[in-house]
N, C-alpha and C positions, 0 to 999 in steps of 0.2 A: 619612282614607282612605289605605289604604299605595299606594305610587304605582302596584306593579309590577300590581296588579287592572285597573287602567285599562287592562291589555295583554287582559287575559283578557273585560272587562267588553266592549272594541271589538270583540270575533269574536265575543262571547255576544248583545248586543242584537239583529244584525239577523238573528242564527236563530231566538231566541226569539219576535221578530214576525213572520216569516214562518210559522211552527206555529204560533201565534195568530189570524194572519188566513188561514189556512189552514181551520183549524175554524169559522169563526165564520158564520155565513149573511147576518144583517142589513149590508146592506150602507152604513149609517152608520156601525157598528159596526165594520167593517174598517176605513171609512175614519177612525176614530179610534182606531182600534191601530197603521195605519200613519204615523200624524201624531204619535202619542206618540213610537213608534219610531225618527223620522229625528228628530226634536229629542231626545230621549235621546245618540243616536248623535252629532248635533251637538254637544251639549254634553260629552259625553264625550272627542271630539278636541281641544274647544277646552281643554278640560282639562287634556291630557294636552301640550298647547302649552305652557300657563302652567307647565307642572312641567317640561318641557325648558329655559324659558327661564331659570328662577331655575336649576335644578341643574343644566343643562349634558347631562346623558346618565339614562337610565331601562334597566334592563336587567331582565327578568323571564327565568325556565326557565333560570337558569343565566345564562349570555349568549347565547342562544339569539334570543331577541327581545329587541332592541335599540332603542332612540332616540336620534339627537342634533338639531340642529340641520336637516337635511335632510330627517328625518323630519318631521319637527316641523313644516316649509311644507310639505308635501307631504297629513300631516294636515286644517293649516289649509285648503289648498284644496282635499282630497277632503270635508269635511266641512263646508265652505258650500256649496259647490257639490252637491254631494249632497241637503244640506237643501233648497234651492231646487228640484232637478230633483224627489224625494218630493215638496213644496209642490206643486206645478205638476202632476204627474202626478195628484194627484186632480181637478183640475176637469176635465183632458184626461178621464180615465175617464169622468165624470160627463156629460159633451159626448157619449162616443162610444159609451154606453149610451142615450141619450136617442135618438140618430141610428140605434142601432138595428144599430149596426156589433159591439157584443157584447149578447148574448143568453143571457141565465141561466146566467151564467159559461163561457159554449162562443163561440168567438171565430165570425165566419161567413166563410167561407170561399169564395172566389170559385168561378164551375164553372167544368169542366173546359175548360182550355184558353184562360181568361183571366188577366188581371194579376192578382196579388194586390193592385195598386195602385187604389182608387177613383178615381182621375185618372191618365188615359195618359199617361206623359212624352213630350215631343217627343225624337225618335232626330235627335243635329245630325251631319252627316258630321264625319268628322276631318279 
């Protein structure tokens, strides 16, 4: 794989699953375009680690987009951390469709004049 794709591959996957799971109605089926999508995207940063670490810098569009080393940790922990928050956000959905909190893709909405919050926060003085 030529390295500098890896530039273009990490801003193309998570459009592409977003227009994907955008279309698609069954909602297993979202949640399996959006679990392809953040482990693609995973694996794509960590990727693109292993190629900074052996050659030092990655430069794609000229030197326009750039990598070296600072990219490179910044990668690594947008792209675990990433992977894990997508993991995690399908059960949360799957909880808060169950509960009733979303409703055939229209979120609901508190009336007029209440929290948006299902649990009032306590107001502590300063």
């Amino acid at each position: 794989m030529e390295k500098s794709i890896l530039f273009y591959l990490l801003l193309a996957v998570p459009l592409a699953t977003s227009f994907l799971a955008f279309g698609i109605k069954p909602r297993r089926v979202v949640e399996a375009v959006h679990f392809a999508g953040i482990s693609i995207e995973a694996f794509l940063s960590l990727q693109m680690v292993q190629y900074v670490i052996r050659e030092e810098r990655l430069f794609a569009l000229g030197d326009m987009l750039y990598a070296d080393s600072l990219v490179a940790i910044l990668l690594l922990i947008i792209g675990v951390v990433g992977f894990l928050n997508g993991f995690y956000s399908i059960g949360h959905m799957r909880y808060d469709i169950s509960r009733g909190e979303i409703v055939s893709g229209k979120i609901k909405l508190p009336e007029k004049g209440k929290d948006f919050s299902p649990v009032r926060l306590r107001k502590y003085p300063l």
